[in-house]
C-alpha positions as CSV (number, residue, x, y, z in Angstrom):
1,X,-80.1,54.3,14.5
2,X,-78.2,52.7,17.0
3,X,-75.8,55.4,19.5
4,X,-72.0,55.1,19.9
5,X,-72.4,53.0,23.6
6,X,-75.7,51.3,22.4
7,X,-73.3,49.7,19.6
8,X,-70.0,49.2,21.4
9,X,-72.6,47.2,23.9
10,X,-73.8,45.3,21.1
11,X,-70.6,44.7,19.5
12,X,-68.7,43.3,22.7
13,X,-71.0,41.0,23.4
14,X,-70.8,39.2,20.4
15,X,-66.8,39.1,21.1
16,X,-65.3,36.1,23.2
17,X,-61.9,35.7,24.1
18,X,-59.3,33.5,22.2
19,X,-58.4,30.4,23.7
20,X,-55.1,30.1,25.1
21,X,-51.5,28.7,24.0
22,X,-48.3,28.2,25.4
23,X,-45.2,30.5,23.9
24,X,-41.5,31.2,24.4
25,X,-41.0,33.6,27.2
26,X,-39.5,36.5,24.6
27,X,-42.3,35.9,21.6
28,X,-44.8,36.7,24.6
29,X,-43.7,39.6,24.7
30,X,-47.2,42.2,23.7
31,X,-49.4,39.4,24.6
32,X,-51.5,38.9,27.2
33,X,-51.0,36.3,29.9
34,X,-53.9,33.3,30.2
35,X,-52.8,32.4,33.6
36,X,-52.3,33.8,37.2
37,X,-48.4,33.1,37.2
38,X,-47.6,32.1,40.5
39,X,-43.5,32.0,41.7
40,X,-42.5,28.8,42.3
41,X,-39.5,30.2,44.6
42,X,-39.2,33.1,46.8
43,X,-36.8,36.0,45.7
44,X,-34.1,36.7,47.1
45,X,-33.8,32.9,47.6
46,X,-31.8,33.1,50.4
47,X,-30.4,36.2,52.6
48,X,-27.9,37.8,51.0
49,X,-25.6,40.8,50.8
50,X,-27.0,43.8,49.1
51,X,-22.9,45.5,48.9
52,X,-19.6,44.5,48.3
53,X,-18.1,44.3,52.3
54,X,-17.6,42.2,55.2
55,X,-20.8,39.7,56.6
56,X,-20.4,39.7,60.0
57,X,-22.2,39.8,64.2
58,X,-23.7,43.4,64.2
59,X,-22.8,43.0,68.0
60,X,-19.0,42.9,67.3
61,X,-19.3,46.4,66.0
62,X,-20.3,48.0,69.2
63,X,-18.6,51.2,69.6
64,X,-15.9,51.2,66.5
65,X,-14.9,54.2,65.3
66,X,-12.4,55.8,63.1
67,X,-9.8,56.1,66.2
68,X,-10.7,52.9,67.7
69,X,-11.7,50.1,64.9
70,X,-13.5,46.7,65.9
71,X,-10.9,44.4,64.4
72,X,-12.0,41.1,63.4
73,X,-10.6,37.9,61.9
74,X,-11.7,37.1,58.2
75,X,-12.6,33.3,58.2
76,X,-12.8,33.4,54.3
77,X,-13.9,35.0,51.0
78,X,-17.7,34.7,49.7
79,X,-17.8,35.7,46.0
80,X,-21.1,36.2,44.1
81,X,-22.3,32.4,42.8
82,X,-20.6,30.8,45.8
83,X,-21.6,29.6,49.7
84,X,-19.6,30.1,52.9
85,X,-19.2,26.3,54.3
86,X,-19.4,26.4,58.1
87,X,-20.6,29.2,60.8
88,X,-19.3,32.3,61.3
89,X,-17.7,32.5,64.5
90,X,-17.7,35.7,67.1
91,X,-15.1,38.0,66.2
92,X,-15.0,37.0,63.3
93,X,-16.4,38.4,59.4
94,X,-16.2,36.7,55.8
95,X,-15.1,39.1,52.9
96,X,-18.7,38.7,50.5
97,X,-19.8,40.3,47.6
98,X,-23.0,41.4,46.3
99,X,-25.7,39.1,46.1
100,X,-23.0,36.5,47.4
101,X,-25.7,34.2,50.3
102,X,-25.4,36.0,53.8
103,X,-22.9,33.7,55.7
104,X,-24.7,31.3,58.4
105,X,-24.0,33.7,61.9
106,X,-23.9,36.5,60.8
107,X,-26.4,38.8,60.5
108,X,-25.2,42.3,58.8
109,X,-22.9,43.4,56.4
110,X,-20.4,46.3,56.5
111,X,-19.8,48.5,53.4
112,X,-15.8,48.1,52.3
113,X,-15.5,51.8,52.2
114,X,-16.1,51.3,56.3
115,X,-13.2,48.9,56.7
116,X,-9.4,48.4,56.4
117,X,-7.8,45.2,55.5
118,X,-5.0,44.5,58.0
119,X,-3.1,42.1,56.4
120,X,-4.1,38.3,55.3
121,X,-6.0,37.5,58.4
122,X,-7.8,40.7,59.6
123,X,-10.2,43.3,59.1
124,X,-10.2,47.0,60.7
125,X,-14.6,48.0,60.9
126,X,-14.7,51.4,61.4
127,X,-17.8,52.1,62.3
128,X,-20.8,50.2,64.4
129,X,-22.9,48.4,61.8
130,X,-26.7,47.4,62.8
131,X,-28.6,44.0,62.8
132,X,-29.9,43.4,59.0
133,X,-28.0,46.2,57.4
134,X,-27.1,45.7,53.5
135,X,-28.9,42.4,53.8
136,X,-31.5,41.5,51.3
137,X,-33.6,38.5,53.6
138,X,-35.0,35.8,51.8
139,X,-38.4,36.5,50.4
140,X,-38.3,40.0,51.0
141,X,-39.4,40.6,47.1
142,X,-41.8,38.0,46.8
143,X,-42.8,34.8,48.7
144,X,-43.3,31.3,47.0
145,X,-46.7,30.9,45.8
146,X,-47.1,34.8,45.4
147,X,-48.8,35.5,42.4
148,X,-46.2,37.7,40.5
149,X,-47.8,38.5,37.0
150,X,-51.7,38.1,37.3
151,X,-53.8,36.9,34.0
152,X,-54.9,39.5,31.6
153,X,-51.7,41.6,32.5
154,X,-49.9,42.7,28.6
155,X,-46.7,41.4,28.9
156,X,-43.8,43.8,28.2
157,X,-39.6,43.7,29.6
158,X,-40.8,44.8,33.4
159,X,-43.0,41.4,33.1
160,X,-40.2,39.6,31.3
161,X,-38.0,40.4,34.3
162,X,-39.8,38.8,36.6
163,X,-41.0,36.0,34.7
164,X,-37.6,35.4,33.6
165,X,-36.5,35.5,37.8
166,X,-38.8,33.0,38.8
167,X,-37.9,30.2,36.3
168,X,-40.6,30.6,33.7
169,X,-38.8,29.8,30.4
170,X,-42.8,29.5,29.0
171,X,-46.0,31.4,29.8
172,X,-49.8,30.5,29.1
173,X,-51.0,33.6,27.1
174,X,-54.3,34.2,24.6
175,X,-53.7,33.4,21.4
176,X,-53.6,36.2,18.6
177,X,-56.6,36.9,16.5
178,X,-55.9,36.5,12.6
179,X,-57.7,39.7,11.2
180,X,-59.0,39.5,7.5
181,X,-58.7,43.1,5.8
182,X,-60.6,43.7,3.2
183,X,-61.0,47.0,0.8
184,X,-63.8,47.5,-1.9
185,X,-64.3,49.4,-4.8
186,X,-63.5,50.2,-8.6
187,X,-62.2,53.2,-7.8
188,X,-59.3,51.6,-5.8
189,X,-55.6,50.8,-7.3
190,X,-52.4,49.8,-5.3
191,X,-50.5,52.3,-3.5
192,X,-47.4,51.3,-5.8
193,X,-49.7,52.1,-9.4
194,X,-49.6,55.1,-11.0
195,X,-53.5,57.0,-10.6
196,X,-55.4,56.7,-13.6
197,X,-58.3,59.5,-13.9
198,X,-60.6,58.7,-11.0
199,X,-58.6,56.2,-9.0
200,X,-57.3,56.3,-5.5
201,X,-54.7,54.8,-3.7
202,X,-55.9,52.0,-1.1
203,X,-54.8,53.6,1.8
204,X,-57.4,51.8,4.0
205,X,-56.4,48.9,3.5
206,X,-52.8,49.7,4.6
207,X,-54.4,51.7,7.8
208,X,-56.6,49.6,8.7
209,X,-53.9,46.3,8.7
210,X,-51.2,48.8,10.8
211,X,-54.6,49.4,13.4
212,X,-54.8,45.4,13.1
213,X,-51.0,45.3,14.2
214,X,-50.7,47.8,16.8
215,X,-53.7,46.0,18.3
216,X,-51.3,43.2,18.6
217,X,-53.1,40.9,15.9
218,X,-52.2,39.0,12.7
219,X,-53.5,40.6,10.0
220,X,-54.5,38.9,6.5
221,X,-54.5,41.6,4.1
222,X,-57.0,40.3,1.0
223,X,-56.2,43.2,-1.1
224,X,-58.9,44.8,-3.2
225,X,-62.6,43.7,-4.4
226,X,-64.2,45.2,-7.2
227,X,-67.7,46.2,-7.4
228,X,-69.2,43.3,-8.6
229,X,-70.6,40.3,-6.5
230,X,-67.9,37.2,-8.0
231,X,-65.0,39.5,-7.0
232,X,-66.5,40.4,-3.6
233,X,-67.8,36.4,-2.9
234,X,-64.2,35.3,-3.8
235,X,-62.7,37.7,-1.2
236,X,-64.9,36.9,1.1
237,X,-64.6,33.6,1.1
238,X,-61.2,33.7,1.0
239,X,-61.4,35.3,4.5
240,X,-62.9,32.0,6.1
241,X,-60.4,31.3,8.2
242,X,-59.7,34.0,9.8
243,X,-61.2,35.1,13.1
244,X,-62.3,38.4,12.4
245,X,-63.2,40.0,9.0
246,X,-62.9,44.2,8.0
247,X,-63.7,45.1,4.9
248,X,-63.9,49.3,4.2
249,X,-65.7,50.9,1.7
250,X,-69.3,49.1,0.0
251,X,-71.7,49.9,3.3
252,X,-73.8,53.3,2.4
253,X,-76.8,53.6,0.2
254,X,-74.8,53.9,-3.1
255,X,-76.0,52.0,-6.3
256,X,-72.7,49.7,-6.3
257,X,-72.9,48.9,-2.5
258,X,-72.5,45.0,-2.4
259,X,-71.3,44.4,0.6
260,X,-74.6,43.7,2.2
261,X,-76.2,42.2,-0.4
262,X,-73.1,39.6,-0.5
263,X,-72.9,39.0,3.3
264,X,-76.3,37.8,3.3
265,X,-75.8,35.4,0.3
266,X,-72.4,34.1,2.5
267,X,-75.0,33.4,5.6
268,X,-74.0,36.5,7.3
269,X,-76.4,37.8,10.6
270,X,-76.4,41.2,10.5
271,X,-76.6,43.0,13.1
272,X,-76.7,47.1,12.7
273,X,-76.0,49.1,9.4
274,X,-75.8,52.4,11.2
275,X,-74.7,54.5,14.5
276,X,-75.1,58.0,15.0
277,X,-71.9,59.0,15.0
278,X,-69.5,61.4,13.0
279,X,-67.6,60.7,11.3
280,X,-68.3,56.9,10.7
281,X,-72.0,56.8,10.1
282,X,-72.1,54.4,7.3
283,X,-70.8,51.1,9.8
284,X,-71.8,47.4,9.5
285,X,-71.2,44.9,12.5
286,X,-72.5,41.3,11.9
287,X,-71.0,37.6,11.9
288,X,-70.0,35.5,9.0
289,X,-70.1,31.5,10.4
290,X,-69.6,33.2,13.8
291,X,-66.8,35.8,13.5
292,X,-67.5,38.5,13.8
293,X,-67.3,41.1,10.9
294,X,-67.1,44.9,10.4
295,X,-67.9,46.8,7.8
296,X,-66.2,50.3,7.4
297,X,-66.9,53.3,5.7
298,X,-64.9,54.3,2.5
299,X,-63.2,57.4,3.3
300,X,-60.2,57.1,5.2
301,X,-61.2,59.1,8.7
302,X,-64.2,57.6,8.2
303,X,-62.5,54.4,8.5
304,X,-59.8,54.8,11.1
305,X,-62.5,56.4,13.6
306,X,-65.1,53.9,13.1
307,X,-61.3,51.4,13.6
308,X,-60.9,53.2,17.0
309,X,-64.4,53.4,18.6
310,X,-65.6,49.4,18.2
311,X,-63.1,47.1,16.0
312,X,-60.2,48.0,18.6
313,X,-61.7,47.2,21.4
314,X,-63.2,44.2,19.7
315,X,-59.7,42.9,18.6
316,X,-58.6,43.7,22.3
317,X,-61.4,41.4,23.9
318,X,-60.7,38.8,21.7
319,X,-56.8,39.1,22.2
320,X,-57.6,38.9,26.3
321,X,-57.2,42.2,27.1
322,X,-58.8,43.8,30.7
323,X,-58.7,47.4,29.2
324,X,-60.7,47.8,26.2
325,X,-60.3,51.6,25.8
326,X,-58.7,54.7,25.2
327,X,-56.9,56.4,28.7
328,X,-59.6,59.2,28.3
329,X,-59.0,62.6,30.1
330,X,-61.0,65.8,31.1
331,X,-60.0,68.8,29.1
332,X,-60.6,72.3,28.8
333,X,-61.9,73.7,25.0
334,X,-59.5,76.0,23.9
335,X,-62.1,77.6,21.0
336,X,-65.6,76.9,20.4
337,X,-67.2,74.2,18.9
338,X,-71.0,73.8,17.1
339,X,-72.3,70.5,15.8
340,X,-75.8,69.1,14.8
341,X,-77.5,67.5,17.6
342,X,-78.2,63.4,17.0
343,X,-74.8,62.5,16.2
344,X,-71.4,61.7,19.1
345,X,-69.0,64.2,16.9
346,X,-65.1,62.6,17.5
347,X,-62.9,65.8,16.7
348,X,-59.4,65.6,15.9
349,X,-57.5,67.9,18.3
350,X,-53.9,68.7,19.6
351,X,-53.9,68.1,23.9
352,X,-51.5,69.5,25.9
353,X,-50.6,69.6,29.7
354,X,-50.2,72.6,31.6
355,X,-50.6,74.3,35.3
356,X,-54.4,74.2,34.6
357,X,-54.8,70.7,33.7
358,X,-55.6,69.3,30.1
359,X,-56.3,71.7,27.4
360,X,-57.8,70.3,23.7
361,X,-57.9,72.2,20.6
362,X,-59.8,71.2,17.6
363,X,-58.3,71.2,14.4
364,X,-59.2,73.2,11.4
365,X,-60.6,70.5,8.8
366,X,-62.3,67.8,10.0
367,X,-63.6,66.8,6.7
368,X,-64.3,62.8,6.4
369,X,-61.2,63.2,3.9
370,X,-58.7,65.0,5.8
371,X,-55.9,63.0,6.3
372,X,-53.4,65.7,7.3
373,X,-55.2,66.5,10.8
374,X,-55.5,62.8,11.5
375,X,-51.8,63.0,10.9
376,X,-51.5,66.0,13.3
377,X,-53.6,64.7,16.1
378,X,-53.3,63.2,19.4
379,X,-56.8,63.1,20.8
380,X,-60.4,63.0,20.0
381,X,-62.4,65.5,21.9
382,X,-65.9,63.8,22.0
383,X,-68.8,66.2,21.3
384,X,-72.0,64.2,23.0
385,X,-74.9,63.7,20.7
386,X,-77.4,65.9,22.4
387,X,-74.8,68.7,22.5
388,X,-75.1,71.3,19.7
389,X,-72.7,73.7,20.8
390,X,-69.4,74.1,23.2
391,X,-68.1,76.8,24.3
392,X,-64.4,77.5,24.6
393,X,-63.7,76.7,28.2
394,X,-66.2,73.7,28.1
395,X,-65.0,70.0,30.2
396,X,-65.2,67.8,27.2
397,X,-63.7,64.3,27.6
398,X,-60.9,63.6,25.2
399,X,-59.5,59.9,23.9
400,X,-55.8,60.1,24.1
401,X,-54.5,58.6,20.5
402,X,-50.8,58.6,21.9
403,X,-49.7,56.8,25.0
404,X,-51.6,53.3,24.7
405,X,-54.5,52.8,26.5
């Protein structure tokens, strides 16, 4: 039986990348970019005036004060979106507002809280004002030809920004995996039907297409399959054009466990049936005409764990990503815990931050069925497989469920 890293290993590198298209700069917004995006223009563009105020020589400053003003002539008016025709002149300044160019000659600009207009033609600078100050010089944020938002970088509004500044109305990103969801079994009925005696709702399949989403993928929810191999081959087949297929449920030793026998009819190559891991034992990874395809264990934490530890990071290869995993911290045990050894135990647990660093606690009921601390959760503390006991105080490392990767 294969361990947790032995699998991941095996898993990612089956997975390639997606290739790449070219999208709108706003619905590439959560993807990931395909290109190193380079600026085509430096920013500022030109020198300009970082305040509203007067551009003007620093040198015709020297020595003003409140009691004896450097009084200058103002050769015109600079408004933002407009360009001061000509060269300013010594003696004199050019009234200019924020982000308005930097007038040619002069080389500072004086805050209007420092100055007194004296009439039409003149300007009272109270203080001395140094070379470059309030200027912004051109290509002081970026030069052109910088590379301003390298490839594999997730796209959110900061990106946007930027892209947005440098004239990039369209950006080269990886295109988004199409995710078949599959869920199995008699005992399943819609979450909308009333529960007949023995049924469940089909809450995997509903978890299991939200993981798909928040991975930043296109689901393809198939619905249910029923224990029998024509229901199961239709489904299946039906997931042929997607690019990666989950199905939950149908992968343990149980007499109506079809899944396996169905993927090898389809032409599937398996690759693992099991990994020593709790809980999630019962896991399938394999390829059905070369996409790869998962299958998960029936109950629901089951599911979303086996989800967490190898399709997301799957689904995040494919989708272009650099980071495949959790943002994983050191944390201190706040009570004991005692395992079997042979099995990586993933515990749900509340973390918190404190004057002494990270500090986990395991929930009470970490049953295979126990929703509500899955709900309550934002962590898995990660009990190592040759570990059969942890003391309260114990470095464990922790996957943080909250707070991306």
């Amino acid at each position: 039986m294969l361990t947790v890293e032995e699998a991941l290993e095996l898993i990612l590198g089956e997975i390639r990348p997606m290739g790449l298209e070219r999208a709108e700069l706003l619905s590439a917004l959560g993807r990931v970019a395909g290109e190193d995006i380079r600026a085509e223009r430096p920013n500022p563009p030109w020198d300009n005036s970082a305040m509203d105020g007067y551009a003007l020589r620093a040198g015709d400053t020297a020595g003003a004060c409140e009691e004896s003003p450097a009084v200058l002539e103002v050769a015109g008016d600079v408004p933002a979106g407009s360009v001061f025709r000509g060269e300013l002149a010594e003696g004199q300044a050019v009234r200019i507002m924020t982000g308005a160019p930097l007038p040619a000659g002069a080389n500072a600009v004086v805050m209007v809280e420092h100055t007194e207009r004296m009439g039409e033609r003149e300007v009272a600078v109270k203080r001395p004002v140094r070379t470059g100050e309030n200027v912004r010089r051109r290509g002081e944020d970026f030069a052109e030809g910088d590379v301003v938002v390298p490839a594999g970088t997730v796209l959110t509004s900061r990106h946007v920004s930027m892209l947005a500044t440098v004239g990039r109305p369209y950006v080269s990103v990886f295109q988004r995996p199409r995710v078949a969801v599959l869920s199995t079994g008699d005992e399943l009925v819609e979450i909308d039907e009333p529960l007949g005696e023995g049924k469940i709702s089909n809450s995997n399949g509903y978890t299991l297409t939200a993981q798909v989403i928040e991975c930043g993928c296109l689901p393809v929810n198939l619905g249910i399959a029923r224990d029998r191999k024509d229901s199961l081959e239709e489904k299946l087949r039906a997931a042929a054009s997607a690019d990666c297929i989950i199905s939950s449920g149908g992968v343990s030793v149980g007499d109506y466990d079809l899944v396996k026998d169905v993927l090898a009819e389809l032409g599937s190559e398996m690759k693992f049936w099991k990994v020593a891991m709790k809980p999630g034992k019962p896991l399938a990874f394999g390829t059905i005409g070369g996409r790869p395809a998962f299958g998960l264990p029936g109950n629901p934490v089951s599911s979303f764990m086996a989800f967490e530890q190898f399709v997301r990071p799957a689904l995040l290869k494919m989708s272009g990503h650099a980071a495949l995993s959790r943002r994983t911290v050191r944390a201190r045990l706040t009570r004991d815990v005692k395992k079997k050894r042979g099995r990586t135990n993933f515990l749900r647990a509340v973390v918190s931050y404190g004057e002494d660093g990270y500090a986990a606690t395991p929930l009470e009921g970490q049953g295979s069925g126990m929703i509500s601390t899955m709900v309550k959760a934002n962590a898995l503390v990660v009990v190592p497989s040759d570990a059969e006991s942890l003391e309260a105080g114990s470095l464990v490392d922790v996957q943080m469920l909250d707070g991306g990767s």
